[in-house]
Residue frames as qw, qx, qy, qz and C-alpha x, y, z in Angstrom:
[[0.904, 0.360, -0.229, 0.017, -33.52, 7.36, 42.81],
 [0.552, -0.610, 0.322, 0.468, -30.27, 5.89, 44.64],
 [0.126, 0.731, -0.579, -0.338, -27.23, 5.18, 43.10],
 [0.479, 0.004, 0.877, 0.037, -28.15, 1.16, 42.54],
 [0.444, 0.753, 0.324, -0.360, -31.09, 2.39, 40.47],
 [0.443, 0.811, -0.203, -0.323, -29.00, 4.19, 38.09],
 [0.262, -0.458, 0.828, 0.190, -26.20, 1.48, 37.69],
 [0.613, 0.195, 0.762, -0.073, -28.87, -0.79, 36.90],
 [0.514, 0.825, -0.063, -0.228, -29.48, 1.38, 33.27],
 [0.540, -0.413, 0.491, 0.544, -27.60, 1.00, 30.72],
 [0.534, 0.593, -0.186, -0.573, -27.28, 2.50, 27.38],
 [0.946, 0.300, -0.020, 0.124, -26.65, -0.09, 24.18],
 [0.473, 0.693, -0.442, 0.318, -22.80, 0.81, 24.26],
 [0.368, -0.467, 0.709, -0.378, -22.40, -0.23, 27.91],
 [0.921, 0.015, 0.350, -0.173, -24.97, -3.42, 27.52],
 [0.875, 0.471, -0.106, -0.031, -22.66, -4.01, 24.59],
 [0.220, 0.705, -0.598, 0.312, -19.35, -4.09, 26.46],
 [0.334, -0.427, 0.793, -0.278, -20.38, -5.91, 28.77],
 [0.926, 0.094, 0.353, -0.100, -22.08, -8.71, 26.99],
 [0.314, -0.375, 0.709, 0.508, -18.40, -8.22, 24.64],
 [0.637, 0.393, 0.595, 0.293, -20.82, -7.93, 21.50],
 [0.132, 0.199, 0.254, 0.937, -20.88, -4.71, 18.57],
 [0.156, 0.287, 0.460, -0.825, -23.23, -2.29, 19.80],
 [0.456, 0.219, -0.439, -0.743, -25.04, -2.32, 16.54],
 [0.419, 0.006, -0.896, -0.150, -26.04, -6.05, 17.01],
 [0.069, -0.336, -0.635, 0.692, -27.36, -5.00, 20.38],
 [0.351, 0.263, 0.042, -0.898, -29.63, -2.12, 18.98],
 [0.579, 0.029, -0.640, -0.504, -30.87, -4.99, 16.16],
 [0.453, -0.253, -0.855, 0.010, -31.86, -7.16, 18.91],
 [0.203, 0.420, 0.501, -0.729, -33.65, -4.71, 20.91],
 [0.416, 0.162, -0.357, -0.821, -35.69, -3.82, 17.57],
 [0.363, 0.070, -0.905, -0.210, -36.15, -7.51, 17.48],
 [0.765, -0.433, -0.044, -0.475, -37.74, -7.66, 21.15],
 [0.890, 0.015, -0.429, 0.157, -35.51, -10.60, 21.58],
 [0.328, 0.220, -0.575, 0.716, -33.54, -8.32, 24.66],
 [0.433, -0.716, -0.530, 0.136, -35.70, -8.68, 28.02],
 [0.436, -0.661, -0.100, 0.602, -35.54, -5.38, 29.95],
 [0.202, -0.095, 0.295, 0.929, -34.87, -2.99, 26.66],
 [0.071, 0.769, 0.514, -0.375, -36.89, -0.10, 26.92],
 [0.426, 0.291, 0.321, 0.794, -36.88, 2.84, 24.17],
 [0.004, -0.782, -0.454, 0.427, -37.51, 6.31, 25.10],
 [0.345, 0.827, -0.080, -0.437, -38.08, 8.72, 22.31],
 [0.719, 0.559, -0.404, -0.080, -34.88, 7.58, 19.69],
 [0.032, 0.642, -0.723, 0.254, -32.75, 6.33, 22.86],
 [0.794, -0.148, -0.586, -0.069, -32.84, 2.46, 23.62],
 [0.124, -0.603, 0.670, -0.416, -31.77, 1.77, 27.53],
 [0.788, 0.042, -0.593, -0.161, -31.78, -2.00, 28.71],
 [0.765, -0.475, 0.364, -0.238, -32.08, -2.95, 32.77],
 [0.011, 0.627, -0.750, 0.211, -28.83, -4.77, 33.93],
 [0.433, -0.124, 0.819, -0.356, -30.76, -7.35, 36.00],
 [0.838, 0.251, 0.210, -0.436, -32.96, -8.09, 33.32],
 [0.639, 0.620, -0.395, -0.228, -30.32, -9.23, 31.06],
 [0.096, 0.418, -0.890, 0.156, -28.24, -10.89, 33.56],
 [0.509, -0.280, 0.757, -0.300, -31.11, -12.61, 34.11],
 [0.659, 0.500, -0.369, -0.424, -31.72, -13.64, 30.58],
 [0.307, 0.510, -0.795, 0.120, -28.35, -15.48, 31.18],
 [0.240, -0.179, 0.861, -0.411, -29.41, -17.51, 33.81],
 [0.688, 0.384, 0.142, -0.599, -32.66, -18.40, 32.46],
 [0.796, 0.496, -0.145, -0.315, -31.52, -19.74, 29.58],
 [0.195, 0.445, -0.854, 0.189, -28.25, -21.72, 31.19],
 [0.544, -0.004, 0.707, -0.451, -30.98, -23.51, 32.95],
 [0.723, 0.475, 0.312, -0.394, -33.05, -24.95, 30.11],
 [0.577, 0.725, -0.343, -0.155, -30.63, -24.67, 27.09],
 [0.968, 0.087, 0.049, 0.232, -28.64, -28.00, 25.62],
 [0.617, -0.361, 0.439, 0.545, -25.30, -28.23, 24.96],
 [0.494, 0.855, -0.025, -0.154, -24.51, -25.93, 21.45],
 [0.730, -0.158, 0.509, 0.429, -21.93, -27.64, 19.47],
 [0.192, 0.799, -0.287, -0.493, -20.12, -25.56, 17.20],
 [0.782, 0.070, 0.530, 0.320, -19.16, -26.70, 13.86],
 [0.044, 0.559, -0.218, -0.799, -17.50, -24.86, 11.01],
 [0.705, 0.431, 0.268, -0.496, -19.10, -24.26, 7.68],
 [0.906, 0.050, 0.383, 0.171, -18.78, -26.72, 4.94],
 [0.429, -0.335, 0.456, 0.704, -15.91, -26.13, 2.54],
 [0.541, 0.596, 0.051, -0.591, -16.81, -23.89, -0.63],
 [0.775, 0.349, 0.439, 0.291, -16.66, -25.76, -4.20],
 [0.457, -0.232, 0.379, 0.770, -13.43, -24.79, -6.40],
 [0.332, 0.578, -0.151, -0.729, -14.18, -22.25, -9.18],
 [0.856, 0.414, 0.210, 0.226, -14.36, -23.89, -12.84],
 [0.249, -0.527, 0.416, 0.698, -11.38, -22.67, -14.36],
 [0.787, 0.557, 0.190, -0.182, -11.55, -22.04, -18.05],
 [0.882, 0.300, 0.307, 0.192, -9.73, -23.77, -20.68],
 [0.476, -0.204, 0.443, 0.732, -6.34, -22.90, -22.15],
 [0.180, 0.295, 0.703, 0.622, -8.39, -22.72, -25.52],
 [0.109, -0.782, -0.609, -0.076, -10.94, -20.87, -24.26],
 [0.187, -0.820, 0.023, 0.541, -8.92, -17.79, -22.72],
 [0.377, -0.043, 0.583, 0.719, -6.73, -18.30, -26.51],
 [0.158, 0.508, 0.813, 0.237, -10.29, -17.57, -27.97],
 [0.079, -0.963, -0.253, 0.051, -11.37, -14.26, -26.34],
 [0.371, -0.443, 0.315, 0.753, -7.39, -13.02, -26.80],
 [0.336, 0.158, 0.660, 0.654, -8.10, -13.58, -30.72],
 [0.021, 0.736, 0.606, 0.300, -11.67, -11.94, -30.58],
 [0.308, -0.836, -0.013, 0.453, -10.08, -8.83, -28.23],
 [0.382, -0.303, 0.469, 0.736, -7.65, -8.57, -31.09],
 [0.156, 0.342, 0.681, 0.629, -10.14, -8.47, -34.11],
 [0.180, -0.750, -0.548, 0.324, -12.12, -6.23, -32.30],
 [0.250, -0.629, 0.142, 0.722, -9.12, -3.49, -31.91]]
């Protein structure tokens, strides 16, 4: 085996530095299948360099423009009512 050979390995904590995601998100997308080149041997994932870089290229060939948009704005709480918080004071009191 040279020394190209082994460069080309990589464990999920390298693939995940260099693709700059959380290593955990890596391991879920080898479970997934969804990483060409990621191979599991006994409990240890390892994922081929060239396959991934050529994921990248693959899919810059074929894939539209991806237009980011942020999500819509949540709806305000209800608030309750003056009279309504006055209400559960009076019933916290006859309680005591």
């Amino acid at each position: 085996m040279t020394t190209q050979d082994t460069t080309d390995i990589l464990t999920p904590a390298e693939a995940a530095a260099w693709l700059k995601l959380p290593e955990k998100t890596v391991l879920a997308l080898c479970r997934q299948g969804r990483i060409r080149g990621a191979v599991k041997f006994g409990k240890r994932w390892r994922l081929s360099r060239t396959a991934l870089e050529g994921t990248f290229q693959d899919a810059s060939k074929d894939a539209p423009p991806v237009q980011c948009s942020a999500p819509p704005p949540r709806p305000p709480k209800p608030r309750r009512s003056r009279e309504a918080d006055n209400r559960a004071a009076i019933l916290l009191q006859l309680r005591s």
